[in-house]
Each structure stands twice: as C-alpha cells, then as structure tokens.
C-alpha positions in Angstrom: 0.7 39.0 -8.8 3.9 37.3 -6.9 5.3 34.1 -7.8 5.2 31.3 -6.4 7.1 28.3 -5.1 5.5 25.1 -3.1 6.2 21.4 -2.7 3.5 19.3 -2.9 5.7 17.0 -0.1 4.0 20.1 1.8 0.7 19.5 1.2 -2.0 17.3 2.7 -3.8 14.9 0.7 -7.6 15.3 0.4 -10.5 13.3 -1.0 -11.7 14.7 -3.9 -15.2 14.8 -3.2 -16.5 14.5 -6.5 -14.7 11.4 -8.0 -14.1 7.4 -6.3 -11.0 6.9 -4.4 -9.2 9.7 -5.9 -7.1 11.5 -3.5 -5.9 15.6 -4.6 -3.1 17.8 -3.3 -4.0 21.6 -5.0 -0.9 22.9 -5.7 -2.3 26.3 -7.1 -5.6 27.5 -8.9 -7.1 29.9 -10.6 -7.8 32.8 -7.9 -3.9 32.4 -6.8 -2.6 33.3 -10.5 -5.4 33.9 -12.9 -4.3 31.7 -15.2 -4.3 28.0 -14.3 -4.8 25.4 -11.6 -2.6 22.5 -10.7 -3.5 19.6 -8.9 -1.8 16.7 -7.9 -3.5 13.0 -8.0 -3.5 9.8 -6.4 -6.2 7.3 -7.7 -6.6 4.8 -5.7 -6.8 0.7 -7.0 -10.6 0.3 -8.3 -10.7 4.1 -8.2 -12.1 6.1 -10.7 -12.3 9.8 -12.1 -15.6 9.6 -13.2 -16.8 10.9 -16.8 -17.0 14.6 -16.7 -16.2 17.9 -18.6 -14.9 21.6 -18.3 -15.6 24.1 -19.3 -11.8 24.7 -19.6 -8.8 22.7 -21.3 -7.4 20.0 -19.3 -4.6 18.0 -19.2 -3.0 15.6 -17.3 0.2 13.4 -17.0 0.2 9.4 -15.8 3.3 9.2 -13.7 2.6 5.7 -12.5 -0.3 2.9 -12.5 -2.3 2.5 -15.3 -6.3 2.4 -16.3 -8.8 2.6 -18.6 -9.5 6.5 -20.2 -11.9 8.0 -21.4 -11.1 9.9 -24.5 -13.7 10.9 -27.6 -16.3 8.6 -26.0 -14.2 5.4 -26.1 -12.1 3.8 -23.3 -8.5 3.5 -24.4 -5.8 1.6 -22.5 -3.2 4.3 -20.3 -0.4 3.4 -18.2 2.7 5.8 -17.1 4.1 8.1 -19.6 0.7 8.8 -21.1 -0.3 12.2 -21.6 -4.4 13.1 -22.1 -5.1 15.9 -23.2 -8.8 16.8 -22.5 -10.6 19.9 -24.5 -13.0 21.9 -23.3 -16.4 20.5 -23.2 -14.8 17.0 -24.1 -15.8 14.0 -21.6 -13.1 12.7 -19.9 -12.1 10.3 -17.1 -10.0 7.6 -15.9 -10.5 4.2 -13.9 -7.8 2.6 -12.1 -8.1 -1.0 -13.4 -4.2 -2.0 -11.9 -2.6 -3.1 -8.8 -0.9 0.3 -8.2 -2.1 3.6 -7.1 -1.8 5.8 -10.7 -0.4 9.0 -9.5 -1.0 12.4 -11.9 -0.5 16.0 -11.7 -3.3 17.6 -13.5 -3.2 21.1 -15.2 -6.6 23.1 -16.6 -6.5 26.4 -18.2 -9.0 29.5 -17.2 -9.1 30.0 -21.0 -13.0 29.0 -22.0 -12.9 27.2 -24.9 
C-alpha cells in the first residue's frame, strides 16, 4: 500500500446524507489504507450529527463552534478544543446549538471492538 498525501483545500464539500446540515470532505477511508478513515466536518448552525453508533472506535476533534454531545447517554456542553472519543457500539452525536459553523476532522478505526 502507497502513502499518501492530500489537502482537504482539495476537496469538495458534500452533504452527508445521513446526518442535518452536516457537510463532509473524505479525506481517506478504509479501502484506501486498511486501517482508518478520516473525514473532515462542517456542521452547520441548528445542525446536528444525529445519535448513532459503530461498530468501530471513533473520535473526533472540535476545531471551532460549539454544541450539545452526546456522550454515555447524556448531553454534555462542547466547544473548540474538545476531544470525544466515541467507543465502539457507544451512541454518539453532536448538535450545533451556536452561531458558528463547528468544524471537526473525524477519525474511526477498522478495529471492531
């Protein structure tokens, strides 16, 4: 397998068509490296990632905005500089409660837990 290098300047934005006003740029996945996939995230003002689960560890970065996450069943308060680290099988998900659009690059593993 080659390495690889990309910008995500590169990339197009796309709607993620599973979640509410969250834009995606894939950056790299699973079949490119066998190992991970990296996406990066814009959620929109009232936009949510709605409650879901892997099957895989995820975890993802807050660069900017803030909202309300879902972690062990409760929503908690996040804003930029948090870090959530979802387990595998663990709900998870994030509403954009602010002003701002929250921006997040967003890692999961291929490793089942």
């Amino acid at each position: 397998m080659n390495s690889i290098l990309r910008n995500h300047k590169d990339i197009e934005f796309v709607k993620h068509p599973k979640h509410i006003e969250v834009y995606k740029k894939d950056l790299t996945n699973n079949d490119e490296n066998g190992r991970l996939s990296a996406h990066y995230l814009h959620i929109m003002p009232g936009g949510e990632i709605v409650p879901h689960t892997h099957e895989v560890l995820e975890v993802f970065y807050l660069i900017s905005g803030s909202g309300s996450a879902l972690v062990n069943g409760e929503r908690q308060r996040a804003s930029a500089g948090s870090v959530i680290v979802a387990q595998a099988g663990s709900e998870h998900g994030l509403k954009n409660d602010g002003n701002e659009i929250a921006m997040k690059p967003a890692l999961t593993s291929s490793i089942r837990g």
